[in-house]
C-alpha positions, -999 to +999 in steps of 0.1 A: +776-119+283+788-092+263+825-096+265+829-110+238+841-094+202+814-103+174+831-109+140+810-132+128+788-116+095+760-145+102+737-118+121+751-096+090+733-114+063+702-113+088+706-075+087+708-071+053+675-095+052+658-072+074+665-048+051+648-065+024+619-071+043+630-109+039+614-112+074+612-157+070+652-157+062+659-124+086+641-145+118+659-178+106+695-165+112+688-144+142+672-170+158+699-194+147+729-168+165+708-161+198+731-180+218+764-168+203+758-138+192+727-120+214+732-083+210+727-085+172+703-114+167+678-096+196+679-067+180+667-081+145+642-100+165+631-070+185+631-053+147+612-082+131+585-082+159+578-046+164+572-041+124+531-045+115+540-055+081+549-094+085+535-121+099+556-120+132+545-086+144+541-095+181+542-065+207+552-089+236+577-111+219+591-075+208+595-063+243+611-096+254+638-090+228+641-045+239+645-056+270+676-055+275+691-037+244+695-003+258+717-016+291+738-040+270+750-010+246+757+011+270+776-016+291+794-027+257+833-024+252+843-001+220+852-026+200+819-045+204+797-009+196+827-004+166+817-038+152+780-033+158+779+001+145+797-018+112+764-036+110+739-002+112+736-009+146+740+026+167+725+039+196+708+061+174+691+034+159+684+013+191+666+043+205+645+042+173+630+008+179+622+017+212+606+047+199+582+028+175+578+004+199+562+027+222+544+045+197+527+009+184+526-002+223+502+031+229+485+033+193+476-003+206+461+007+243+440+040+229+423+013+205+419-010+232+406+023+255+402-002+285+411+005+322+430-027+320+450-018+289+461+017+303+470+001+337+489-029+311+507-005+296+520+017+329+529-017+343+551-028+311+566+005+297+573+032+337+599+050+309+579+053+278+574+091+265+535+084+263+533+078+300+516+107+312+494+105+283+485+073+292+480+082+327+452+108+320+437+084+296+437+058+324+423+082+347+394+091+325+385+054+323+387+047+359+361+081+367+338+068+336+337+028+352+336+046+385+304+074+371+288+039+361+287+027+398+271+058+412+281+050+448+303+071+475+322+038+476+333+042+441+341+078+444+362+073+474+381+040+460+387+062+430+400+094+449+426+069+469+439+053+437+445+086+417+450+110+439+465+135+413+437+129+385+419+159+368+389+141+381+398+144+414+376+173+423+344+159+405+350+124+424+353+150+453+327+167+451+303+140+440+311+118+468+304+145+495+270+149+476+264+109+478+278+100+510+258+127+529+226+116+513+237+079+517+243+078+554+212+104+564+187+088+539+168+072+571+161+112+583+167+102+615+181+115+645+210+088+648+217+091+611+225+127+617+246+126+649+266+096+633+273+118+600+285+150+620+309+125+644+320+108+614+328+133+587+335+169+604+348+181+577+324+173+554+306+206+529+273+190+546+281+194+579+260+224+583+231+205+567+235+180+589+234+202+617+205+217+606+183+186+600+194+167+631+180+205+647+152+203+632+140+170+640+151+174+672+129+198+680+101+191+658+075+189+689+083+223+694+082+221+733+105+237+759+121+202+767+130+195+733+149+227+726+170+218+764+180+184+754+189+200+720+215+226+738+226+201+760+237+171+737+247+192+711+271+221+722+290+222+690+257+230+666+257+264+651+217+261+654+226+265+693+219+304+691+185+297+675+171+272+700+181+295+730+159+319+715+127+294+712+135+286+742+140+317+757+100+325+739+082+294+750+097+300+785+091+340+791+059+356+789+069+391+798+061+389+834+096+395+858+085+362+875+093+343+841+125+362+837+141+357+872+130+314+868+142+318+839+177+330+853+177+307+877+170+275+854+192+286+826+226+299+841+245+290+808+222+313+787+244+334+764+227+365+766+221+367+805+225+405+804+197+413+785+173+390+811+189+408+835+187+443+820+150+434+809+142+420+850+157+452+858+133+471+834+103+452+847+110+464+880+104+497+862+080+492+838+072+522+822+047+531+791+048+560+770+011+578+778+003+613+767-015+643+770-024+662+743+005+667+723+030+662+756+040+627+763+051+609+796+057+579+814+036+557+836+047+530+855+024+500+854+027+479+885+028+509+908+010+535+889+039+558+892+032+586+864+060+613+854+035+641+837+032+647+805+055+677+801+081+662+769+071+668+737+092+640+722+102+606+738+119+577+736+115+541+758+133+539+791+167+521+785+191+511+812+171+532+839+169+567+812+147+575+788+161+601+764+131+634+761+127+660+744+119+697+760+121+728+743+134+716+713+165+700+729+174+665+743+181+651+776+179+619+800+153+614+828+156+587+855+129+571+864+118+592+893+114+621+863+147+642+874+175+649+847+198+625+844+218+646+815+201+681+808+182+687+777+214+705+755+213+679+725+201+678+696+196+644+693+195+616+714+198+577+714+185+549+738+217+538+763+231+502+752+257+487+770+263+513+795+266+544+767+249+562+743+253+587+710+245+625+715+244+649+691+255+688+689+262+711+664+254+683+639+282+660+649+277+627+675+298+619+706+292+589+729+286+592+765+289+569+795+262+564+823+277+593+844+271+615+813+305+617+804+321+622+767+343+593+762+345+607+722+348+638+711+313+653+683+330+640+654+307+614+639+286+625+611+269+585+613+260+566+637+241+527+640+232+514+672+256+489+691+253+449+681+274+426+702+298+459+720+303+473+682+289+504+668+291+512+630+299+551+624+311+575+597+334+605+596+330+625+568+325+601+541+342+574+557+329+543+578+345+522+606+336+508+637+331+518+676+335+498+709+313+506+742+351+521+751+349+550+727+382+532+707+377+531+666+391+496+667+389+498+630+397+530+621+369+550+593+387+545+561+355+524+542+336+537+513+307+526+527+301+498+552+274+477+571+273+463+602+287+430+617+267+400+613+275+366+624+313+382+631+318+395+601+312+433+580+307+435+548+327+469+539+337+486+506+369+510+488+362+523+457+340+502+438+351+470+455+338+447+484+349+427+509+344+414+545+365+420+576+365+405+611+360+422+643+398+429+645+399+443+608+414+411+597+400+411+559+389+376+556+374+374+524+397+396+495+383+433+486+375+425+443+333+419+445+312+446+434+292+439+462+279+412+491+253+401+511+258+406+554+261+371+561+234+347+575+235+310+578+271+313+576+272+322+542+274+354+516+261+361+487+289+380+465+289+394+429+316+402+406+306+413+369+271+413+374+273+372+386+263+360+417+288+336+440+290+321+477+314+325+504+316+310+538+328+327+573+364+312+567+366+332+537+363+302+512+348+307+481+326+281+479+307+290+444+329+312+423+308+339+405+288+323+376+253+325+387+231+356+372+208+357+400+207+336+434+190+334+467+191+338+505+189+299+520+152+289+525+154+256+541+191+245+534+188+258+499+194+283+475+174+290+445+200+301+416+199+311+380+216+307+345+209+317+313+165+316+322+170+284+334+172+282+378+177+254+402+188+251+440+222+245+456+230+236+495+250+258+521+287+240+501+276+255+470+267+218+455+238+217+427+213+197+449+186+202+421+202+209+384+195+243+368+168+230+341+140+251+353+124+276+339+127+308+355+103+337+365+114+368+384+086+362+412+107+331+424+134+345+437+105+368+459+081+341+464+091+306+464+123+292+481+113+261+499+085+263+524+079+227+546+103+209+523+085+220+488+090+247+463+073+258+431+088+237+400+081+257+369+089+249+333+070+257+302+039+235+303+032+256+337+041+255+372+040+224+396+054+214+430+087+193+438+097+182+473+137+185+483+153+160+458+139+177+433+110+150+429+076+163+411+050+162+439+020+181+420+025+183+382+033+211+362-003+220+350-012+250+369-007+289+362+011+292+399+016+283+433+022+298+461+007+301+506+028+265+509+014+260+543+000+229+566+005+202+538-015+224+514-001+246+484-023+272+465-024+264+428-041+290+402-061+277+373-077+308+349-066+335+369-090+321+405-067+303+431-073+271+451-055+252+479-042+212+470-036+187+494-002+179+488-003+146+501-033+132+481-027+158+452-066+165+454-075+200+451-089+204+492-107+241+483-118+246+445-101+274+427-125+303+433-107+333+450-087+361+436-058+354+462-050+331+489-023+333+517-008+308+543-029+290+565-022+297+601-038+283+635-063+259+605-071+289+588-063+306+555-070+344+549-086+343+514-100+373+492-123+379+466-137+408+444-116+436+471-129+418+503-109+396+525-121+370+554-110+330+565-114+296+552-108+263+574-086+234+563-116+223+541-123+256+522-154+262+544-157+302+553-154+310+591-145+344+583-170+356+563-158+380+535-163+412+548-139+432+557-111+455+542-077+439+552-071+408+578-036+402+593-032+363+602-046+345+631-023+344+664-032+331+696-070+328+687-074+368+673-069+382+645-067+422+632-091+432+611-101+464+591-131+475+583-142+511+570-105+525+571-102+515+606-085+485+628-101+466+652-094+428+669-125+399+663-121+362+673-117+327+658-159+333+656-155+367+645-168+381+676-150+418+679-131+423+704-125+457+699-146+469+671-130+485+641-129+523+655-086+525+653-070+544+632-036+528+643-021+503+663+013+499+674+026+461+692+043+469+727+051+428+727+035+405+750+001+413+735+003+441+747-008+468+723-009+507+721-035+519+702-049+550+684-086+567+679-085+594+662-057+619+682-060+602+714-042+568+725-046+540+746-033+507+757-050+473+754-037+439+768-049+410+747-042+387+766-063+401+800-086+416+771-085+451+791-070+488+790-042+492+804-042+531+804-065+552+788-058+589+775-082+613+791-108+623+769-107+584+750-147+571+758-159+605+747-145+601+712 
C-alpha cells in the first residue's frame, strides 16, 4: 500500500498539531487519514504515543504504529519520501522515534527489573541498541530468582537457558557443590557408585571416590579391601587398598608371601613380593662384633664374620661393605661380588646401583658393569625405574638403563611423585612428566610434590591448587593452605581460614579465626576439626556444623569419638557424641587414644588412661610411645624398654636405643653391644657376645 503519491495536507495540519503539542487535534486527524494516507498518520500516532507528556502515551499502541515505519520508507518511491520529507518526515527523523522509543521501552523494563520484563522486552524489540544491556540485566535476574531456589535443579535449568551469562561459572560451580552433596547425602555405598557412573566428570569425582572407599572398607578386613579392588578398577584409591591388603595379608614370613603370590596374581607390585620371597630365602641380619659388623642368616644360622667395618642391608642378593676404608659388594656366601674400590656405595634397586670414585657417581649393573660414566655429583635412589641426579649444579633424571631421559638442565628438582616432578629454572617452578612433557607452566615460586592428585603452588607469596592434568584449579589467592586431611584443605585469608575439597570449592567459608598451630595440628581427624573464632576454640564436623562450642582454650588428640579440650591451661578428653567432658581437665597434655588408651602427662611424667579417664598406666615414667599390638615403649631413667597393656615389662628399661627391623622384629642397643628381640615370639633372636654380662 504505498504506491500511492500523498498530496493531501490533512496529515499536514496533524503535523503541525504535533508540533504544538495539540496532541487531542494531532490524534483526531491521523486517526481520521489511517486508511488513506498510513505512512503519515502512523507516524504521528507512533509520535503521539511514544511522547510521556499527554494522555495517550502508550508503549504498545506506539509499537503497533513503528512497526512497520522503517520497511515502508525504505520501500517508498522518491516522490512519496520527496512529499514526506515536505512534511519533516526523513529517515533521519523516523530513526529518532525509534530511538526514543527504545530508550522509554528499556527506561520502562530497568524500573520494572523483573525476569519477565527483560525476557518482554528481548521478545518485542531482537534489534533495539539496549539489547545486550538487557540481556545481562536479564541474566542477573534469572541467577538472583535461581540463588533463591538453592537447588542443583535450578542451577542446571539456569546454565541450559543462558549458556553465555557472566553467571555461568558461579551456576557452575555452585551446582557441582549441590548436586554432589544432593545425590551422596544418604552416605551410602549406592549413593556413591551411582554419582561416579553418573557424573564422571564431575570436580567431586575424586571425593566420591574417596568416600565410597572408605565406607567400603570401613570393617577394615582383608575381604573388604578384595571386593573393593575388584568392583572398582577405575578408583584412584586402588593403590591404597592393595597396600592394606598387602599388610593384613603378610606377616613377614616367606609362607605369607608365596600365598600371597599365588592369591593375588594381579598385584601391581609383584616384583617386590618376589624380590622380598627371594630375600627371605636369605634372610640376613646385620650382627656385630666389636666395632666389625656382619651378617647372619636366620633360618639356617649361616654367619659371614664380622670382618666390615661399615654395612649396609643385603639387596637383590648383595650387601654393599665397607673394608679398609673402601666399598664393595658381598654375595651371600660372603665372597666379593664387586671389590672394595669405592668410595661410596648404594643398595642395588632394580637390577643397578650408584658407586662412587673420586667424588663423582656412576651406576652399575648386576655383573658390576658401568652403564654411566663418574659424572654425577647427586644422586636419589630409584622410584618407579627413575632416579633423580645432578651434574654440577644441574638436576634431571635417570632410568635403570643409564639414559638421562630428561637431560640435567633444572635449578633444582625433586623427585617424581604420583607421575609428576616438581622442578625449577631460575626463580621459577613447575612440573614435568616422566617424558619431560611440562604439564603445569614454569611461573610459581614454588610447589608442593603432588599427593592426592593435587599441588600446592605459590606465586607472590599466595598459595594455589593444581591437579595432575595441569589445571589450575584454585588460582593463587590464598596466604597460607594445607595438605588434604580427609578430602579437605584447611586455607587462609587475611586471619580468617576455612577448608576447600580436592576441586578447589569453599566447602566451609573462610570466617574463622586463624592460629598458626592449625595448619600443624588440626586438619580433619574422623570427620572433625578444631573450629576457632574469638570467644575460643570448639569442634565442627564436615559441613562445617558446630559439634562442641567454641568455649574452650584448644583442642586437639581427635581420636575414638573423643576430642581433648583445654580449660586453664589442664586438658581433658569430651565425648563428642554426648558433648560431656568423658576425663575432667587435669593433665598438662593429652595425645590420641589408641588400642582404648590415651598416653596422658602431668608435672614431666607420662603414663595411660582408658576410654573413661581411669589410669592403667600409672604416671611414672619418662616418655611412652603409643600402644600397638598390646605393648608399648617406654622410658624410664634415660633408657628404653617394652611393658604390657598391665604394665608388666617386657624388657625392662636397660636400652639405650632401639632400632624397628619390621615385623616386630627389633634390634636393640645396651650400652655398646646390640641385640635382636622378636616381639611377637617375645625372644632374642641373636645376641652380641658379651650382652648378659652387661
Amino acid at each position: 500500500m504505498i504506491g500511492y503519491t500523498v498530496y493531501g495536507q490533512s496529515n499536514a495540519k496533524g503535523l503541525e498539531s504535533l508540533k504544538k503539542f495539540d496532541y487531542f487535534n494531532a490524534k483526531k486527524t491521523f486517526h481520521k487519514n489511517i486508511e488513506d494516507q498510513p505512512f503519515t498518520s502512523s507516524f504521528g500516532l507512533a509520535a503521539i504515543f511514544n511522547q510521556t507528556d499527554n494522555p495517550f502515551s502508550n508503549l504498545d499502541s506506539a509499537r503497533i504504529y513503528l512497526a512497520d515505519l522503517r520497511d515502508l520508507w525504505i520501500a517508498a518511491k522518491e516522490k512519496d519520501k520527496q512529499s514526506w520529507e515536505k512534511m519533516g518526515i526523513t529517515s533521519k527523523s523516523i530513526d529518532s522515534l525509534y530511538a526514543l522509543h527504545y530508550k522509554r521501552a528499556y527506561t520502562e523494563t530497568v524500573n520494572l527489573n523483573t525476569l519477565e520484563a527483560y525476557n518482554y522486552f528481548l521478545e518485542l524489540y531482537p534489534k533495539a541498541p539496549q539489547k545486550s544491556e538487557v540481556v545481562t540485566l536479564r541474566n542477573k535476574s534469572a541467577f538472583e530468582l535461581t540463588e533463591q531456589k538453592k537447588t542443583w535443579q535450578a542451577y542446571e535449568q539456569y546454565m541450559k537457558d543462558y549458556p553465555m551469562s557472566l553467571q555461568y561459572s558461579v551456576a557452575l560451580e555452585r551446582y557441582e557443590n549441590l548436586l554432589f552433596y544432593d545425590l551422596t547425602k544418604e552416605h551410602t555405598l549406592d549413593a556413591y557408585k551411582a554419582f561416579i557412573t553418573s557424573y564422571p566428570q564431575s570436580p567431586f569425582l575424586r571425593a566420591a571416590q574417596d568416600s565410597l572407599y572408605k565406607l567400603s572398607v570401613s570393617e577394615n578386613a582383608i575381604e573388604t579391601y578384595e571386593q573393593f579392588i575388584l568392583n572398582n578398577p577405575g578408583n584412584p584409591n586402588i593403590p591404597e587398598a592393595w597396600e592394606h591388603l598387602r599388610a593384613m595379608a603378610i606377616d613377614e614370613s616367606i609362607e605369607s608371601y608365596e600365598a600371597f603370590k599365588t592369591k593375588y596374581p594381579g598385584y601391581p607390585k609383584m616384583k617386590e613380593i618376589e624380590d622380598r620371597i627371594d630375600k627371605l630365602k636369605f634372610k640376613f641380619i646385620v650382627i656385630k662384633s666389636g666395632k666389625n659388623y656382619g651378617f647372619l642368616a636366620l633360618k639356617s644360622r649361616y654367619e659371614i664374620k664380622p670382618r666390615f667395618s661399615t654395612v649396609q642391608e643385603f639387596s637383590e642378593g648383595v650387601a654393599a661393605v665397607e673394608e679398609n676404608e673402601k666399598w664393595g659388594y658381598i654375595s651371600t656366601d660372603g665372597t666379593w661380588f664387586k671389590q672394595p674400590v669405592f668410595e661410596a656405595c648404594e643398595s642395588f634397586s632394580s637390577g643397578v646401583a650408584f658407586v662412587k670414585q673420586n667424588g663423582k657417581y656412576a651406576l652399575i649393573d648386576k655383573k658390576g658393569n658401568e652403564i654411566t660414566p663418574f659424572q654425577y655429583d647427586e644422586i636419589n635412589p630409584f622410584e618407579d625405574g627413575i632416579a633423580m641426579v645432578a651434574r654440577g649444579e644441574k638436576y634431571g633424571f635417570l632410568d635403570t638403563k643409564g639414559i638421562e631421559i630428561i637431560p640435567c638442565k633444572y635449578d633444582d628438582a625433586e623427585s617424581f611423585h604420583e607421575g609428576l616432578a616438581c622442578v625449577t629454572m631460575g626463580d621459577s617452578t613447575g612440573f614435568i612428566s616422566r617424558t619431560g612433557e611440562q604439564i603445569i607452566p614454569f611461573g610459581y615460586n614454588w610447589a608442593s610434590s603432588f599427593s592426592e592428585g593435587r599441588s600446592r603452588i605459590k606465586k607472590n607469596d599466595l598459595f594455589g591448587l593444581a591437579d595432575k592434568e595441569g589445571h589450575i584449579l584454585v588460582e593463587p589467592q590464598y596466604n597460607q593452605m594445607s595438605s588434604f586431611r580427609e578430602g579437605l584443605a584447611l586455607v587462609v585469608k587475611d586471619s580468617k581460614y576455612g577448608f576447600i575439597n580436592y576441586a578447589g570449592a569453599p566447602v566451609i567459608p573462610v570466617t574463622l579465626d586463624y592460629s598458626a598451630s592449625l595448619l600443624v595440628t588440626d586438619g580433619f581427624t574422623e570427620g572433625y576439626a578444631p573450629m576457632r573464632i574469638k570467644t575460643g576454640t570448639g569442634l565442627m564436623d564436615k559441613t562445617g556444623k558446630q559439634v562442641l562450642p567454641p568455649k574452650y582454650e584448644a583442642i586437639a588428640a581427635i581420636s575414638n569419638g573423643r576430642a581433648g579440650f583445654r580449660v586453664k591451661g589442664k586438658w581433658g578428653f569430651m565425648d563428642i557424641a554426648t558433648a560431656k567432658p568423658a576425663v575432667e581437665p587435669i593433665y598438662d597434655q593429652v595425645f590420641e587414644y589408641s588400642e582404648g588408651k590415651a598416653k596422658v602427662q602431668k608435672g614431666g611424667k607420662y603414663g595411660f588412661i582408658d576410654m573413661l579417664g581411669k589410669v592403667v598406666i600409672p604416671l611414672e615414667y619418662e616418655d611412652a610411645e603409643r600402644f600397638e599390638q598390646g605393648t608399648c615403649w617406654v622410658k624410664k631413667g634415660g633408657n628404653t624398654g617394652i611393658i604390657d597393656t598391665l604394665n608388666i615389662q617386657i624388657l625392662p628399661c636397660l636400652f639405650s636405643d632401639k632400632q624397628s627391623m619390621g615385623n616386630r622384629v627389633y634390634r636393640i642397643f645396651k650400652n655398646e653391644k646390640m641385640a635382636y628381640f622378636d616381639l611377637k615370639t617375645r625372644e632374642f633372636l641373636w645376641k652380641e657376645t658379651g650382652w648378659d654380662q652387661e
